[in-house]
N, C-alpha and C positions, 0 to 999 in steps of 0.2 A: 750563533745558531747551534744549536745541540744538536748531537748524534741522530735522534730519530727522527729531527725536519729536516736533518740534510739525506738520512736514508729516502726521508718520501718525496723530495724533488728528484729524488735521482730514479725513483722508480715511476714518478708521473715522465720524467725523459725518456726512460727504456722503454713504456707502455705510451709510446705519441698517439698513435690511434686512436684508444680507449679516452686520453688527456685530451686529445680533440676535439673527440666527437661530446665530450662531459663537457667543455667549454661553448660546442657551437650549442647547445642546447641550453645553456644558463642566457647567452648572447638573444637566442630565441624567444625564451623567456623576459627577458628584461627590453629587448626593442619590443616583443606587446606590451608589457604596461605602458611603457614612454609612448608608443604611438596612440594606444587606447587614450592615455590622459591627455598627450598634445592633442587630439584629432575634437576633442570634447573642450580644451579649451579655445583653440582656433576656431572652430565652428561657432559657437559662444561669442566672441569678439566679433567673427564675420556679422552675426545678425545682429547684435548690439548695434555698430556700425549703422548696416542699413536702418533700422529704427530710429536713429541717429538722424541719420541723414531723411527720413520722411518725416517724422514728425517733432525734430528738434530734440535737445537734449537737457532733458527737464523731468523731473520723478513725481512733483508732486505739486498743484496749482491751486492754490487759495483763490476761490474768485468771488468779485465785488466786492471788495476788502476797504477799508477807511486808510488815513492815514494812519491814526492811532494803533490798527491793527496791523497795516504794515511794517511800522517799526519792532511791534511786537515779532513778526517774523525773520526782521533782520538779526533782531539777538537771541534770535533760536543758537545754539551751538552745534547743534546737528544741522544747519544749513551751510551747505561752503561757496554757491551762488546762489542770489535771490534778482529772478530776471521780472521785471515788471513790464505788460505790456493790457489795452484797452481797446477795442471795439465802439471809436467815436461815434460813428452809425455813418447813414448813406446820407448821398447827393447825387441827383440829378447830373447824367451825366451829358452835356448839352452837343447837339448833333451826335447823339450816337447810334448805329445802324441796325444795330442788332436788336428787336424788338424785346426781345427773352432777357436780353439784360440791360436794363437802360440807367442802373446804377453807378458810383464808384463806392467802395467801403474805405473807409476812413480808420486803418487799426496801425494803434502807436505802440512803439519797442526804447527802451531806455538801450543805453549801451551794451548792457549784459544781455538784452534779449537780442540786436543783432547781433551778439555772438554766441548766442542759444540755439536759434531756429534758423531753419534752411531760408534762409534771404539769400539767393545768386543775382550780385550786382552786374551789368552788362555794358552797364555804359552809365559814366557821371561816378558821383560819390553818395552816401550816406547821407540821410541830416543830421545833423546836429545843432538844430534848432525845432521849436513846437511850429514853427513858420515854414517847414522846409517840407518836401515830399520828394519819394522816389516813388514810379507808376511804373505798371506791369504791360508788360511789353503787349497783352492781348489789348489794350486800349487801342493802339494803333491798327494792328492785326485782325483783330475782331470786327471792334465796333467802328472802326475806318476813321476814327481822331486822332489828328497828327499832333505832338505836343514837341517842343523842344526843351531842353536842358535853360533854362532861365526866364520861362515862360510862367504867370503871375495868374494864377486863378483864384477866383472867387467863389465859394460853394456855399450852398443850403445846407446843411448838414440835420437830419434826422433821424428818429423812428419809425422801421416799420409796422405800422397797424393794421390789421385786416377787417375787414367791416367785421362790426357785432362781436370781435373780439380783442379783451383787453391787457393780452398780455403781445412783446413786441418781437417779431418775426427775425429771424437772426440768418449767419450766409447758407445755413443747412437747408433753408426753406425754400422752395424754387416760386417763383414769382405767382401771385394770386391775379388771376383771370378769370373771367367770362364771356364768350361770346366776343370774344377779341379786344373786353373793355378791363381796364387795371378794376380790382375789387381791391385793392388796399391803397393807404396813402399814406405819405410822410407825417409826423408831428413832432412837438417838441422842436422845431426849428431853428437851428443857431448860424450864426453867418462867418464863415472862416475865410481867411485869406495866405494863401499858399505859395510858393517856388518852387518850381518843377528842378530837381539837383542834380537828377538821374533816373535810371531805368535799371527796373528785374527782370528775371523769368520771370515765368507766370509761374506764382507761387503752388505749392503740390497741396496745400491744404485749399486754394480756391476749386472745388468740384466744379464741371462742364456745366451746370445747371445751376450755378450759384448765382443771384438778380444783380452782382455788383462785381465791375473789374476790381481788384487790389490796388490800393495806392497807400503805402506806409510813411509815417512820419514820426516826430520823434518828441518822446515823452521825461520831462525831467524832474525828479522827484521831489526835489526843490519847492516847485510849483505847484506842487497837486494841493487844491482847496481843502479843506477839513469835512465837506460835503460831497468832494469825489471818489468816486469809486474805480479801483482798478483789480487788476487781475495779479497774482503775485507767484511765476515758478518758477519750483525750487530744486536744486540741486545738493542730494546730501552727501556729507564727509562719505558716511560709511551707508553700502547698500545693503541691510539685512532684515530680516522677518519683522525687528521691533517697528521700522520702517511706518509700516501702516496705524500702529495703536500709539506712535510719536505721531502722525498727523495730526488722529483726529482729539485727541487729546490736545495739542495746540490749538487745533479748531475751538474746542469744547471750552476751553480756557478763554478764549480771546469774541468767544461769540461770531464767529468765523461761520454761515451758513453753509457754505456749497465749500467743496474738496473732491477734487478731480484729481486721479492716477491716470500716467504714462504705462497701460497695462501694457499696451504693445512694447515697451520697452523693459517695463519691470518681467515679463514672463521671460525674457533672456537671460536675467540675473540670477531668475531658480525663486522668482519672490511671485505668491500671489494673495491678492485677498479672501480667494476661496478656500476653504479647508479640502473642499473635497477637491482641490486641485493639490494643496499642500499634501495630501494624505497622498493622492495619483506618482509626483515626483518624489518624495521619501521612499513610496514601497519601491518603485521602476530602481531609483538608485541602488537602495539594498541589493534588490536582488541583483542587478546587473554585474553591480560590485563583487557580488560574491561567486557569482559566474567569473568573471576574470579571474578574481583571487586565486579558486581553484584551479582554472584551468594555468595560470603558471606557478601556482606548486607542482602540479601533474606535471610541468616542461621539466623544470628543474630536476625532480626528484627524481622523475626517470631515468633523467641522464647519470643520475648515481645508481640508482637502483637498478636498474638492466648489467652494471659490472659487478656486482655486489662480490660474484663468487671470487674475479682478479682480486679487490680490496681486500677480503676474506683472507687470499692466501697472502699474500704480502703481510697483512694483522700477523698469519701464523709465525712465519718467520723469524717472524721481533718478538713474540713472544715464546720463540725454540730457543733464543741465545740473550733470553730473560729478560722483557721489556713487561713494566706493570698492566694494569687493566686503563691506569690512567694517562701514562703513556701512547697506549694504543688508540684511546679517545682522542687527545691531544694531537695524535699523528692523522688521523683524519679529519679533525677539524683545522688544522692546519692546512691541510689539502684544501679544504673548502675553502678555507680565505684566499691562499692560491691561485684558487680556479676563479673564484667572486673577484677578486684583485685585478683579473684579468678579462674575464668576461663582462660585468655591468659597466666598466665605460665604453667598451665597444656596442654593447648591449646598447645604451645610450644613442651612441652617434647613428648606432645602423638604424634605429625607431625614429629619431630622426631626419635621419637621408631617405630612409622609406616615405614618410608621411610627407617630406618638404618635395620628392618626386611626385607623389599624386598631388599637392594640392596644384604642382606646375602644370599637371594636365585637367586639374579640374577647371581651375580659371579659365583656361583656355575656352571650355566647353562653356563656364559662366557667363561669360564676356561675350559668346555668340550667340547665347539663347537669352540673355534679360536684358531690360532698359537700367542697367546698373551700373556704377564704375568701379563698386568695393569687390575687394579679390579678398579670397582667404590667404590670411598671412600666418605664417608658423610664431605660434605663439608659446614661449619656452617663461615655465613658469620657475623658481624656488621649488613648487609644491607641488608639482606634477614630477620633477626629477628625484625631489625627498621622497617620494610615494614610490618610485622603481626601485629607488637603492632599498630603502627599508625593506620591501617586499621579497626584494633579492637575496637582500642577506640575512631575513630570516630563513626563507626557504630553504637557501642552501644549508643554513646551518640545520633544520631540520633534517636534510636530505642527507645529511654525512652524518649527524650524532647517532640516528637509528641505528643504521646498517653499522657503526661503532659498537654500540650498545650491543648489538647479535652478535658480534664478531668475540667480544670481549668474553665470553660468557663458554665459548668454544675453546675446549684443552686447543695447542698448539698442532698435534698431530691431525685431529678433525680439520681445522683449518687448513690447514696443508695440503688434508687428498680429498678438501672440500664433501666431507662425507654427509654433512650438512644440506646441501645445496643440491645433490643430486640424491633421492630417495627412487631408490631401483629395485624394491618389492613389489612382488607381483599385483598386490593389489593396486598400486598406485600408477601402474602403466598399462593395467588392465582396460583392453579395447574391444567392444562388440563385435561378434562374430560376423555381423550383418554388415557392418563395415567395410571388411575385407570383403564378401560376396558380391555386395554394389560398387567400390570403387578399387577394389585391388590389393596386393601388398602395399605398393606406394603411398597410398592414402592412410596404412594402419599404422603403418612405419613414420610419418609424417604426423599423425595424433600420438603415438607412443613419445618422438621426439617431443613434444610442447608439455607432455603429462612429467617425463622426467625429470623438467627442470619448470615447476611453475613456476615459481618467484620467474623470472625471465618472461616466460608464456605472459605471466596477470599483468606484468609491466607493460608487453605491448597493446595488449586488449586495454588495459585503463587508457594508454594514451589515446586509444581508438574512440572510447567511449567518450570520453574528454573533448576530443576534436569533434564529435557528432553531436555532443550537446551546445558547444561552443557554436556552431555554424549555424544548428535551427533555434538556439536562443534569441541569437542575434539577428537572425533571418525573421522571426517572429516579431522582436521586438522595434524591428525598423517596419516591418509591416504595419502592424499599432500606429507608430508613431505619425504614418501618413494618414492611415485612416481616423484616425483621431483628428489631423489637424483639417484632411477635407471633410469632416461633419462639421468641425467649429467654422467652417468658411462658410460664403454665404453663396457660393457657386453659380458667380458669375462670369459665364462664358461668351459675352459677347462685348460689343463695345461701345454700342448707339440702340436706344430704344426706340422708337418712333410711332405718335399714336394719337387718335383726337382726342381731345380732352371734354368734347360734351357726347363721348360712347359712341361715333360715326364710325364706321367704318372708312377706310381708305380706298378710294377710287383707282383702279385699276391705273388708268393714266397719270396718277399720282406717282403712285406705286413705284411704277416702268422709269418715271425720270429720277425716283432714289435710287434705286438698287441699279441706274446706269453711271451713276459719278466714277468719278474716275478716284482711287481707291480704294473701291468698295470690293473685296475680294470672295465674301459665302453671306447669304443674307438667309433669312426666315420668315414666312410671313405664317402668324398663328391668328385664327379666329374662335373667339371663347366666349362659349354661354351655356349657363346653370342650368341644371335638373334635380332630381333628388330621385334615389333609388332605396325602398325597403329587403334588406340585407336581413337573412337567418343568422339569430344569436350565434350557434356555431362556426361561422364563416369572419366575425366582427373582430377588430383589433384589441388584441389582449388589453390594453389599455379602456378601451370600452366596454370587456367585458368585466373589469375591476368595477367601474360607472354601475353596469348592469344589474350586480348583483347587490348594490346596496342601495340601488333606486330601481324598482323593477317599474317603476311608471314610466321608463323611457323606451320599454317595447308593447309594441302594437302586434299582439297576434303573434306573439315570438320572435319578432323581428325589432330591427332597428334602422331608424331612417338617416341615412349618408346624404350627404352634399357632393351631386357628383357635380365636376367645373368638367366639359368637353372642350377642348381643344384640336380645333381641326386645322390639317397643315394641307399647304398646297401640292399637287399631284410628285413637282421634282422634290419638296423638301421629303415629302412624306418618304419614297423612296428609297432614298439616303439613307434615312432613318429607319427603316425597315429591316435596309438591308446592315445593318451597324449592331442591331440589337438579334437577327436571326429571326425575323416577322415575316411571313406570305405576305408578301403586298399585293396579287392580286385579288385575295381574298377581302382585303381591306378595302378595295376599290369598286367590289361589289355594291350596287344601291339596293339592292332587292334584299340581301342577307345582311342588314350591317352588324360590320365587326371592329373591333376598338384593341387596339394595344394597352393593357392595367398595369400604371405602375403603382405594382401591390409592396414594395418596398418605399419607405419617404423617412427625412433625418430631420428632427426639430431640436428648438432647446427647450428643456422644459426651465420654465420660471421658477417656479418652485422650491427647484433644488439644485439648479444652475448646472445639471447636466447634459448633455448632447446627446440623443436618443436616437438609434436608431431601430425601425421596428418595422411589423408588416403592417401594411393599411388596412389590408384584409386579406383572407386567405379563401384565392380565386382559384380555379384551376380550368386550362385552356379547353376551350369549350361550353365553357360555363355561359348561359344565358344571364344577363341582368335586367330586368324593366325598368324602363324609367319613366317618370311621372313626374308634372307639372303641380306643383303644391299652392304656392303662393300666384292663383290666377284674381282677377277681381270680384270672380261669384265666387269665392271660397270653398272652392269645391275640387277635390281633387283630379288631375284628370291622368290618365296613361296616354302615356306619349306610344311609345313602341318599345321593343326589346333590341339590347346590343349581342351581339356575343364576342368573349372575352378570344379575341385569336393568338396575343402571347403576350407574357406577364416580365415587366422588367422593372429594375431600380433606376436608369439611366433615362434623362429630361432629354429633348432633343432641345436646339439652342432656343436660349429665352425662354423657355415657361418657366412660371412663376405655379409652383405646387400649393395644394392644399395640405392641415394636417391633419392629424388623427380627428376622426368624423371626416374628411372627408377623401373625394376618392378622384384619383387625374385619371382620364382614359384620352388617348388620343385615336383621330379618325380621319378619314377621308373630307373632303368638301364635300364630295357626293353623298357619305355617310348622316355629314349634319343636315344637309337638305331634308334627307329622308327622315330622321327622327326629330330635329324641330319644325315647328309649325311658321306661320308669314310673322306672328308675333316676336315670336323668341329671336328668327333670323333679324328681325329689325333692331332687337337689343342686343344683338351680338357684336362685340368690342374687336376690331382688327389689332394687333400689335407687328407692328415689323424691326426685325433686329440685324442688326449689319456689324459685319467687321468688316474693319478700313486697316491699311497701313499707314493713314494719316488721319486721323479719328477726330482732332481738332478739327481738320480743315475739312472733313464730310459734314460735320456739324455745322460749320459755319455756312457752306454750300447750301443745306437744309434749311439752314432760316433764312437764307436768302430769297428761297422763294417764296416767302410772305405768305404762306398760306396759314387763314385763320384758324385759330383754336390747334393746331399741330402741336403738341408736345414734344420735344426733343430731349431724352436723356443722353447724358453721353456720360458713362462708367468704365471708359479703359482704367481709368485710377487704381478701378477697385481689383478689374482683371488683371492689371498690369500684377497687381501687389499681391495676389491669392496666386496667381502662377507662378510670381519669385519665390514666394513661400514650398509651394509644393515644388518647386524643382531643387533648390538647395535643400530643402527636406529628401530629396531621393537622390541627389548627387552625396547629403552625407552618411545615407541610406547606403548605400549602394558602395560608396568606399571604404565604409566598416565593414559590411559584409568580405570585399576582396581583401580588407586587410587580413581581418578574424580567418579566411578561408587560406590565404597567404600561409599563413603564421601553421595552421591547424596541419597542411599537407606536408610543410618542414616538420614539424612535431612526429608526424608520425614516418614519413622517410627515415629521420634521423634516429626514431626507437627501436624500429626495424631493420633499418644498415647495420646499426651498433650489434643490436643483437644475434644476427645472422653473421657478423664479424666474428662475435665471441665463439661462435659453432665449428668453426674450420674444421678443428682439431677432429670433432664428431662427424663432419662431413667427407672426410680423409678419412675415417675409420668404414666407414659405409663402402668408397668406391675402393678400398682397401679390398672387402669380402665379397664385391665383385655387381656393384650396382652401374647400371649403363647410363650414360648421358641421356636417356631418353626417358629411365626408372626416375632419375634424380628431377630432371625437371619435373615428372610428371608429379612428386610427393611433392615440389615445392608451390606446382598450384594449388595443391590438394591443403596444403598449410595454410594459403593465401585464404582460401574461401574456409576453412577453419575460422582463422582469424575475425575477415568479417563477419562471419556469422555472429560469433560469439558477442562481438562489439555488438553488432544491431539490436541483439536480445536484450542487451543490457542498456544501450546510449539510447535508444527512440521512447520507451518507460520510463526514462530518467526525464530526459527531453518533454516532454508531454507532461509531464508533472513542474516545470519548470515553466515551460509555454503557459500551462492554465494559471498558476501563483503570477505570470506578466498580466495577463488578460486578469486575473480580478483587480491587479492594479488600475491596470485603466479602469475597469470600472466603477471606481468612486469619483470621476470623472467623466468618461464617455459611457454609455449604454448599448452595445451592440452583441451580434449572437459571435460565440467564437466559431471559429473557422479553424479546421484542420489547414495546413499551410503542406494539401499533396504534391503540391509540383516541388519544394525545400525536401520533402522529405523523400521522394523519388528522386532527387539529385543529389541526396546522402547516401543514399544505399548504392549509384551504380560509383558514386564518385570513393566511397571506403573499397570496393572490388579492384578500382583500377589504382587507385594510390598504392595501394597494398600491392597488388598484383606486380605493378611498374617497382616495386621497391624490393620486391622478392627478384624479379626476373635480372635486374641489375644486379643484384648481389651476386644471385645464385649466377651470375656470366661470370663475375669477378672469380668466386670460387672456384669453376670449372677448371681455371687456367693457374691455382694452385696446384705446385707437382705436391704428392702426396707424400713422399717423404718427410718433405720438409713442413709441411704442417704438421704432420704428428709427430717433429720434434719441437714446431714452435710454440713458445711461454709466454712469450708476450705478444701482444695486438698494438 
């Protein structure tokens, strides 16, 4: 080691403070990368995972495939499993109770697809024969047929056909009825003979409404005819964008018709077939990425840059008793590998032990609020830890060549009495006189002090500004990310539908014995029938008025005619619901005035262009009277019903409606309301729907068909709720721990700019209480620096900020469609939280200093 790296350990040792505080802030810097990219790839794996586990794990499914085309996809070299499985068709399943489903489905799995897709065995083993079957546990449970493990069935096995139509009904289809009589029937009739081997779950792809129990058995490829057809998915080596134009180019090649993606599982790998999703995740990343980037060059370089004037004079030094220009470079970059050497594997472990502590309390919170068993696991990549170091150790060597570079260029004697560093012309400490008048000496004395030494001042104001953009980017871009994902959902909040299927309404006594089961915990009863209301082109969804004005034949008299759907809720639902969204509800209860709650906000996708839109329906405002009129009567003649008036306008469905979309228009009402505006007609065509949640949603269901009542529909959609509420809660559980990390990270960044550099001051703050400032002047100039500081940060970080927020939001929208939204509650909890950070980090110091004798700082040289 030569003379000038053994000089500059020995002065990174004399100066430990200064060497500390340069190190906790590289440490700062490098545990956010490592937690930013672990937190993004654990997340990532978590939901993989669940995907995984609902709906198998397979990317891409050739169906109705021949043999000949099968083989073709076995010697795909991008396939690294090819799972085959077939949808034999149903049978008759004999004594079974349950009228809704009187089927079994017959779908076979080779080896590789029972170890593809979610089959949980419970009892027995697998087949491994085309003879063999394992049956789904609801056969017994449901439909009341007891089977045992070597028990020998005989089936029909068919197609389902629905009269008058010739293509064949598959499990998506819920059973075809009339008036309590089957309107489809089996064909294609083959006769199979089966052993019962074992027993599943009930598989997560049979939905509540599916006409057939699951019973799987087993398919061997060996055997498959030259005229059969099966299904083929596939698993590739490598998961990447070529992914999709390798399908269908194999398709295209082999005459392969139908190609079906695992999107729920490809949109966790970062893969989709939409461009304008592909365009959404490329901008999001850029920018995100470049948000972090900056913000830990900003850690780093501060922690150099806030000492610059110590390194400075040390530089002088070595260059009083002749050390070159290159020398002096070499001695701080030397320094930097030093302080890198020592801080980016601590840096590491602490990003790390951070991110592995929250995910211990996240699962926690996981595991109590879903029907889930996957936990985030700390996933530690090669290329999430290559990504800190690099980052690390460019920065730093940025962060020390600069402040090199200046020092070098400075005779030895400038260096020395740092004449550089502090410019003490009057113009450059020049402070308004207005200043001193409003806030004192203290206050002008406190801006002089930040004006003398900017370099130091703009350091901590960057960090400030750095932390404020860090905190509403992130705060912005986790808001998107929900609201994005609840438009693309299908916002299903309940878990059983219930309703006739020839338009009856449900009888009260009906009614009273569903919503008394025992599980049944919030129910809903809505009653809905049509009107139509003529709306002023002015008031009409922009969307409509794009329609408007290239077809002006679709306004009558300057207007345009909506499809209004009413929905009336009963007196306790209504209530609830009134009181949720901020509605008068006795106004709405009124029959003599009726009044309707608009919801003038609704989300669709549009086809088109495969965006998720979200928009006003119309633009109502409360008080607003609307008529509405009976169009489609049997003399063809229009009639006015009565007038509603609009009592309050919200985006939010109360449970279970089912919205209109653009053209047309939800209002909800009283009972009392719909008596008064339809007529004995309309109320006779008017559709009851009743929606329940259960803590046992199976067994409400089965309760419900128990009671045999003709033509009753029963959906039952926890599946769907189950799966949109995991989604949006790990969406705001990873919401919500980027933010605490990113805020984490943000309030160390700026304590540690602030300590350091209120360290470096002693010597200035001993000159002060030297010429005779009181403990009461001194505190008061260091609040006075605190709101300084913040000020100047807010001027600069909320315009920067804002400009970054709107570059997120056009991202999403080549993807989602929505108005952007100022995000005032982030931004009011940036402005008091820089006050008190700062504030908390001045009043610490400035305690420390107090209890400096003053002597001895204005002999001390090193910190």
């Amino acid at each position: 080691m030569n003379i000038v790296n053994t000089l500059t350990i020995r002065h990174l040792k004399q100066n430990k403070r200064r060497t500390l505080v340069t190190i906790i802030g590289v440490i700062i810097s490098v545990a956010m990368v490592t937690a930013v990219a672990t937190l993004v790839f654990s997340f990532s794996d978590l939901m993989i995972r669940q995907a995984i586990a609902d709906t198998g794990e397979w990317h891409v499914q050739y169906q109705d495939v021949t043999k000949e085309q099968l083989a073709a996809i076995h010697d795909d070299d991008s396939a690294k499993t090819v799972a085959i499985t077939r949808d034999l068709g149903y049978a008759p399943l004999e004594g079974g109770q349950n009228p809704n489903k009187p089927y079994l489905l017959i779908r076979e799995y080779d080896a590789q697809g029972f170890a593809q897709f979610p089959i949980e065995l419970s009892k027995g083993r697998l087949p491994q024969t085309d003879k063999e079957v394992v049956m789904s546990e609801a056969v017994a449970t449901n439909a009341k047929v007891k089977y045992e493990i070597g028990d020998r069935l005989t089936l029909r096995v068919g197609e389902r056909f629905e009269q008058g139509v010739d293509h064949p009904l598959d499990q998506t289809e819920p059973l075809r009825r009339e008036d309590g009589t089957l309107t489809e029937t089996l064909q294609h009739i083959k006769t199979r003979d089966y052993t019962v081997v074992g027993f599943i779950k009930r598989p997560v792809w049979e939905t509540a409404w599916a006409p057939g129990y699951t019973i799987i058995s087993y398919i061997d490829e060996n055997i498959i005819g030259a005229n059969d057809r099966v299904n083929a998915a596939v698993v590739f080596q490598k998961v990447n964008p070529s992914l999709f134009a390798h399908a269908e180019n194999l398709a295209k090649r082999n005459h392969i018709e139908t190609v079906q993606y695992n999107n729920d599982l490809l949109h966790y790998y970062g893969l989709s077939k939409s461009k304008a999703s592909y365009s959404m995740m490329y901008s999001l990343s850029v920018i995100l990425m470049a948000v972090i980037m900056i913000g830990s060059v900003s850690l780093i370089y501060n922690a150099f840059a806030i000492s610059v004037s110590e390194r400075s004079r040390h530089l002088g030094m070595l260059a009083s008793v002749g050390a070159t220009k290159r020398q002096k470079r070499n001695s701080v970059l030397f320094e930097g590998v030093v302080i890198g050497l020592i801080g980016i594997p601590i840096g590491i472990l602490c990003g790390l032990a951070g991110i592995g502590i929250t995910f211990w309390f996240m699962n926690a919170m996981i595991q109590g609020a879903l029907w889930t068993n996957e936990q985030l696991m700390l996933i530690v990549t090669p290329l999430s830890l290559l990504i800190a170091c690099v980052v690390s150790m460019l920065t730093i060597f940025i962060s020390t060549y600069l402040p090199a570079i200046r020092a070098s260029k400075v005779s030895a004697m400038d260096a020395i009495r740092q004449t550089t560093d502090l410019k003490l012309t009057v113009k450059a400490v020049k402070t308004s006189k207005f200043i001193r008048k409003l806030f004192g000496i203290e206050a002008e004395i406190g801006l002089k002090n930040l004006k003398r030494n900017k370099r130091r001042y703009h350091a901590i104001v960057f960090s400030l500004v750095i932390s404020i953009v860090l905190f509403l980017t992130v705060s912005f871009f986790t808001a998107g990310m929900k609201q994005s994902l609840e438009l693309s959902r299908e916002g299903v909040n309940y878990d059983i539908e219930v309703s006739y299927g020839n338009g009856k309404r449900i009888d009260d006594r009906l009614m009273q014995s569903i919503v008394s089961l025992d599980g049944v915990t919030e129910y809903n009863v809505i009653h809905e029938l049509y009107k139509n209301a003529w709306v002023d082109e002015a008031f009409i969804a922009d969307e409509l008025q794009e329609k408007v004005k290239k077809d002006k034949s679709l306004l009558q008299d300057g207007k345009y005619r909506y499809d209004i759907k009413i929905h009336a809720l009963n007196d306790s639902s209504l209530q609830v619901y009134a009181k949720a969204i901020g509605a008068d509800y006795e106004r709405l209860m009124d029959p003599d005035h009726p009044a309707a709650i608009v919801m003038d906000t609704i989300h669709y996708k549009d086809m088109a262009t495969g965006k998720y839109v979200q928009t006003k329906a119309i633009y109502a405002n409360v008080g607003q009277s609307i008529a509405l009129t009976n169009i489609y009567k049997e003399n063809g003649v229009e009639e006015k019903v009565s007038k509603v008036t609009v009592a309050a306008l919200t985006d939010r469905a109360p449970m279970g409606m089912n919205t209109t979309g653009v053209g047309g228009l939800n209002i909800i009402v009283s009972e009392r309301a719909m008596n008064r505006l339809a007529d004995a007609e309309d109320l006779a065509n008017a559709q009851t729907f009743l929606h329940l949640k259960s803590t046992e949603p199976l067994r409400t269901q089965q309760e419900i068909e128990e009671m045999h009542e003709t033509n009753l529909n029963v959906y039952n959609v926890y599946q769907s709720r189950k799966s949109e509420e995991q989604q949006i809660l790990l969406m705001s559980v990873f919401s919500y721990g980027f933010i605490v990390l990113i805020s984490a990270i943000s309030i160390a960044n700026i304590f540690n700019t602030i300590s350091t550099g209120l360290s470096l001051r002693k010597r200035e703050f001993a000159m002060l209480k030297s010429v005779g400032m009181t403990p009461k002047g001194f505190t008061k100039m260091m609040n006075y620096e605190s709101i300084f500081y913040g000020v100047k940060s807010l001027l600069f970080g909320l315009p920067a900020s804002f400009v970054v927020m709107y570059l997120i939001y056009r991202a999403f929208s080549n993807k989602f469609s929505y108005g952007f939204t100022v995000p005032w509650m982030s931004i009011l909890s940036v402005i008091v939280a820089v006050f008190v950070i700062v504030g908390s980090a001045m009043l610490y110091c400035g305690a420390k200093v107090k209890k400096e004798n003053i002597i001895d700082a204005l002999k001390q040289e090193n910190i």
